[in-house]
C-alpha positions as CSV (number, residue, x, y, z in Angstrom):
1,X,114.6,66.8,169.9
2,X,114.0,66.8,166.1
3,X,113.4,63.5,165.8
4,X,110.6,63.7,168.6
5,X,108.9,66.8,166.7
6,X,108.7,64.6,163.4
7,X,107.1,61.7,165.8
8,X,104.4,63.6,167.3
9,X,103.4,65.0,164.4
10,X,103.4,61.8,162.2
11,X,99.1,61.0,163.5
12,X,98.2,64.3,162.6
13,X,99.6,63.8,159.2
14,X,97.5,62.0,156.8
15,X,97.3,61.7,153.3
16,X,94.3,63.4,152.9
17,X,95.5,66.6,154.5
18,X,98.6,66.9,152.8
19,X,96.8,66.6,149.7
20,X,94.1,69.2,150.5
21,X,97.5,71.7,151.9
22,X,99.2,71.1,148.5
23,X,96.6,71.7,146.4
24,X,95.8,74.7,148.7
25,X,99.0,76.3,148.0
26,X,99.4,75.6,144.2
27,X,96.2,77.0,143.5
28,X,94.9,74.1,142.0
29,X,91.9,73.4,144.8
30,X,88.3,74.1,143.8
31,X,86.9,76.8,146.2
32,X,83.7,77.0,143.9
33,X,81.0,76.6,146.9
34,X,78.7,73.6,146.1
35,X,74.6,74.0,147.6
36,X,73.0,76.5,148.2
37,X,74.1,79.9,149.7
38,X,71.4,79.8,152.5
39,X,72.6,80.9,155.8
40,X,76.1,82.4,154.3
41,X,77.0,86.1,153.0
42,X,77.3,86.7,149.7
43,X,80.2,88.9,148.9
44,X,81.6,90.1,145.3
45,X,85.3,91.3,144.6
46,X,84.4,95.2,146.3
47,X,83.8,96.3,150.1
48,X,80.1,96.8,148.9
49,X,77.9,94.1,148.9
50,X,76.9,92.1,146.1
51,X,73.4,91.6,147.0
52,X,71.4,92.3,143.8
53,X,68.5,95.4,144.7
54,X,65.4,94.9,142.6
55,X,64.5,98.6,141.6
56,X,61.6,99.6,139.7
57,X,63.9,102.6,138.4
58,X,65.6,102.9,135.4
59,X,67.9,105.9,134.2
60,X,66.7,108.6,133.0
61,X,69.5,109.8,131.0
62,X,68.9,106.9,128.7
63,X,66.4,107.5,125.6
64,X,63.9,104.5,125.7
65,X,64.5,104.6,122.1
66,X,66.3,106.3,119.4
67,X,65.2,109.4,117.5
68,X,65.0,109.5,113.7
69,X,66.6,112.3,112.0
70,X,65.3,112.3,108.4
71,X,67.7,114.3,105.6
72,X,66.9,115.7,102.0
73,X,69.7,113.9,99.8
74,X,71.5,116.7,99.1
75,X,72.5,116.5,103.1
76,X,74.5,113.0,101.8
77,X,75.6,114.6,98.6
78,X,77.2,117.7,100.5
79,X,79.3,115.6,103.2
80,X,81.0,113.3,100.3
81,X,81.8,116.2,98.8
82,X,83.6,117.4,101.6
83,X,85.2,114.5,102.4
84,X,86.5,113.9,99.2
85,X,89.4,115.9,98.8
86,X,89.7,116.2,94.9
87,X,86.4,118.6,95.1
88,X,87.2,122.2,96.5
89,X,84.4,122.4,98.9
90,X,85.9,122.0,102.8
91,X,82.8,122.9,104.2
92,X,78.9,122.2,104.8
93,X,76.3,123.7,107.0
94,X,73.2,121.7,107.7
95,X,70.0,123.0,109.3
96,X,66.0,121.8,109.8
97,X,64.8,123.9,106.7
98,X,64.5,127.9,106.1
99,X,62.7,128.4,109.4
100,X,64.8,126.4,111.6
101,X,62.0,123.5,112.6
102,X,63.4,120.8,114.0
103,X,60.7,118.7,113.0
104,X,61.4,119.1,109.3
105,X,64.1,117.3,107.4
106,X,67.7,118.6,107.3
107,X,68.7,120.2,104.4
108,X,71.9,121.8,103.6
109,X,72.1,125.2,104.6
110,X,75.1,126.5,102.5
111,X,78.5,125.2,101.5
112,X,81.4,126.7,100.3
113,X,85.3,126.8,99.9
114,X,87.6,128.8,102.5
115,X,88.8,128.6,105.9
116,X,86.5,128.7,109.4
117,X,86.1,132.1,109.4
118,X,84.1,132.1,106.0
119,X,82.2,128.9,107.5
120,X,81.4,131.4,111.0
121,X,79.4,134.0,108.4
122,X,76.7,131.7,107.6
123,X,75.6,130.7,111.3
124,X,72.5,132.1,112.6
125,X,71.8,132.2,116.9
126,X,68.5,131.6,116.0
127,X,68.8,127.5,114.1
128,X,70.4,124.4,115.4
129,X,73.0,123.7,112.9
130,X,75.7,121.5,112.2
131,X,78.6,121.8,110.0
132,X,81.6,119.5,108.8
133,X,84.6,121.6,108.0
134,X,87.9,119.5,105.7
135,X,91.5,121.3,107.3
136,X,94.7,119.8,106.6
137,X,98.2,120.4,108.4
138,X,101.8,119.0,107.1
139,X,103.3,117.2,109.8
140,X,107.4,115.9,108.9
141,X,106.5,116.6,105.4
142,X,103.2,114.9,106.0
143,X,99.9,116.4,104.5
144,X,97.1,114.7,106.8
145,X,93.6,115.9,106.5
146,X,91.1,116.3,109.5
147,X,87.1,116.3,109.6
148,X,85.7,119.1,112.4
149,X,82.2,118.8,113.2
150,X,80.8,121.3,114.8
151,X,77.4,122.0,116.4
152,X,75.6,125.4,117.1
């Protein structure tokens, strides 16, 4: 009965399609579509579809370009100093000028030696500030030093 199996299935056989069945299951078979797609769906690697939608619309959370922020020089000056820690200063508040105008430059508003709640004391509700505040913590005998920015 084996033997007649084999037989029958011997025309059906050709070289061809036990080429195209090996190369099938050993991954090695181009499936890369050739022409054009015309008349066939075009799908991506999701359930949605990959058809590409033309809309006019863009994001709007997305600036069309970048602001410029100018800053007095003493702004640069203040930060190193806080970063570097051989100087005692750990902290720096920076505002847009006496009146709190954002259009003006940023200059530094005050800067000092202390913890946070020395830094807190020199915010004001009424200016957009920013401030850079130097901590450090000992971890296994460890000192690491952290930078804390902070807006208001």
């Amino acid at each position: 009965m084996l033997e007649s199996l084999q037989q029958d299935f011997v025309p059906v056989l050709s070289v061809g399609i036990c080429v195209w069945q090996l190369e099938e299951t050993s991954g090695t078979r181009n499936k890369v579509v050739e022409g054009t797609m015309e008349g066939r769906q075009e799908r991506g690697f999701t359930a949605r579809s990959a058809v590409k939608r033309h809309d006019k619309t863009e994001p709007r959370s997305v600036a069309p370009a970048g602001v410029v922020v100018e800053a007095t020089p003493d702004v640069t000056a203040a930060i190193a100093e806080v970063r570097d820690d051989v100087t005692p200063t750990t902290w720096v508040i920076v505002g847009y000028g006496d009146d709190g105008d954002i259009k003006k430059p940023l200059s530094v508003v005050a800067k000092g030696t202390g913890d946070i709640d020395v830094l807190k004391q020199h915010f004001d509700d009424a200016r957009a500030m920013y401030a850079l505040y130097r901590t450090s913590d000992t971890y296994d005998d460890i000192q690491t030093v952290k930078f804390v920015y902070i807006y208001w």
